[in-house]
Structures are given as C-alpha cells and as structure tokens.
C-alpha positions as CSV (number, residue, x, y, z in Angstrom):
1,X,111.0,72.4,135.0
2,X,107.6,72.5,136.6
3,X,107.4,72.0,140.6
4,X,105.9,68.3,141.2
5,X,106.7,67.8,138.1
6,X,109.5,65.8,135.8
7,X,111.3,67.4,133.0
8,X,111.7,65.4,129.6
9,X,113.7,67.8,127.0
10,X,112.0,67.6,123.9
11,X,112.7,65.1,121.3
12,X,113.8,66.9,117.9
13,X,112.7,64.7,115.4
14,X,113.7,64.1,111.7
15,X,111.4,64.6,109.2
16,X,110.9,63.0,105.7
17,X,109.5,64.1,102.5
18,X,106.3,62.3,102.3
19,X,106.9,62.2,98.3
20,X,110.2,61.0,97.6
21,X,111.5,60.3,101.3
22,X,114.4,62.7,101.6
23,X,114.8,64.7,104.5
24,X,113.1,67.8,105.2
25,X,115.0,70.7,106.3
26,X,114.3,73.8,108.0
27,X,112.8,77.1,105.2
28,X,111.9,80.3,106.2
29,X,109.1,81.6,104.3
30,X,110.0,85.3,104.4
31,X,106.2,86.7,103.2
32,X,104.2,85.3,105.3
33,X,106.9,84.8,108.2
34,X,105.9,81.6,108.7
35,X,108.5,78.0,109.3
36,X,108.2,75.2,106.8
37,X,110.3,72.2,106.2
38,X,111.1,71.7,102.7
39,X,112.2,68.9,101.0
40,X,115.6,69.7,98.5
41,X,114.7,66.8,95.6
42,X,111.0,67.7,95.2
43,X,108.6,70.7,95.8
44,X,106.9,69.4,98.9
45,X,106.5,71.7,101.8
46,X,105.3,71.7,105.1
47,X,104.5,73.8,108.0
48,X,106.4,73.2,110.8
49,X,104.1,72.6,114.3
50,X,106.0,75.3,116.0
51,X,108.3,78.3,114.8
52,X,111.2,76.8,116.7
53,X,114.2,74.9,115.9
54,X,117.1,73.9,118.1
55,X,120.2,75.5,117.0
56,X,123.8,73.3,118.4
57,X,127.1,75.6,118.2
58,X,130.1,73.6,118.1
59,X,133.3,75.6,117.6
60,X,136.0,74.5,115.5
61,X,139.6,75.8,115.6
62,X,141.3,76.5,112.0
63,X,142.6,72.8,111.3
64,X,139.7,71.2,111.9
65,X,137.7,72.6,109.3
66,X,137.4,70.1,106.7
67,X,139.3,71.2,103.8
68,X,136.3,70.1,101.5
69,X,133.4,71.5,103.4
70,X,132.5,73.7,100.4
71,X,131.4,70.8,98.4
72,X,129.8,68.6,101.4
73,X,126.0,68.2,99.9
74,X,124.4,67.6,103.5
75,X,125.3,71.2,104.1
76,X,122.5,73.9,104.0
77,X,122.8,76.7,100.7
78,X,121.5,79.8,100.9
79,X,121.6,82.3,97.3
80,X,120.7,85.3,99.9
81,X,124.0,86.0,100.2
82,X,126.5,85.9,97.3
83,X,129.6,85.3,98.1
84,X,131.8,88.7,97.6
85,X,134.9,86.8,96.2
C-alpha cells in the first residue's frame, strides 16, 4: 500500500499455449535459474514476466483427501522425486 495511493492486488492470470491452447503451467528451469510456463501437450515454452508465482495453502484434514487424487490429470508431476514405495 503506497500513502495517497490505492492498492489493487495483482491479477494472476491464466495462461495458454499459443500452439495448441492448453494451459501453461509453472517450470523451473534449473540451469539457468530462470521461470518459464510450459505447456504439458506440446514443447512450447515461455518466460514468465517475473520469477514469482502465488502460492494458496489450503489444509485438508485425512477424510477429505480425495481417495483418487493420485490419478487426477490437472495435478502437477514431478520425476525429481521418486516415490520410495
């Protein structure tokens, strides 16, 4: 908030493959420790306009936890990290 002046939270937009139309999501690109937005059906790539990106918490007890979560395809994957089971 800046004195005299208004505050307007940012607007967090979506943003779309300009190939196929999907929607872009957040890639780090670990060499040159840079922020991209990716697209998951094609190869296109861009850089995003600033290296941040909001980040919501929302905490879930045990039974809400969809039982199928594993297997939801608007979900992020990662292959950084196997799984140790």
């Amino acid at each position: 908030h800046q004195p005299g002046g208004t505050y307007e939270p940012g607007f967090v937009g979506i943003r779309f493959c300009q190939e196929c139309n999907n929607m872009l999501y957040p890639k780090e690109d670990k060499e040159n420790r840079i922020l991209l937005y990716a697209c998951r059906n094609c190869d296109y790539q861009q850089e995003a306009d600033n290296s941040l990106i909001p980040i919501f918490h929302h905490l879930f007890s045990d039974t809400e936890i969809y039982i199928y979560v594993s297997q939801d395809p608007t979900l992020p994957r990662t292959e950084d990290h196997p799984c140790p089971k």
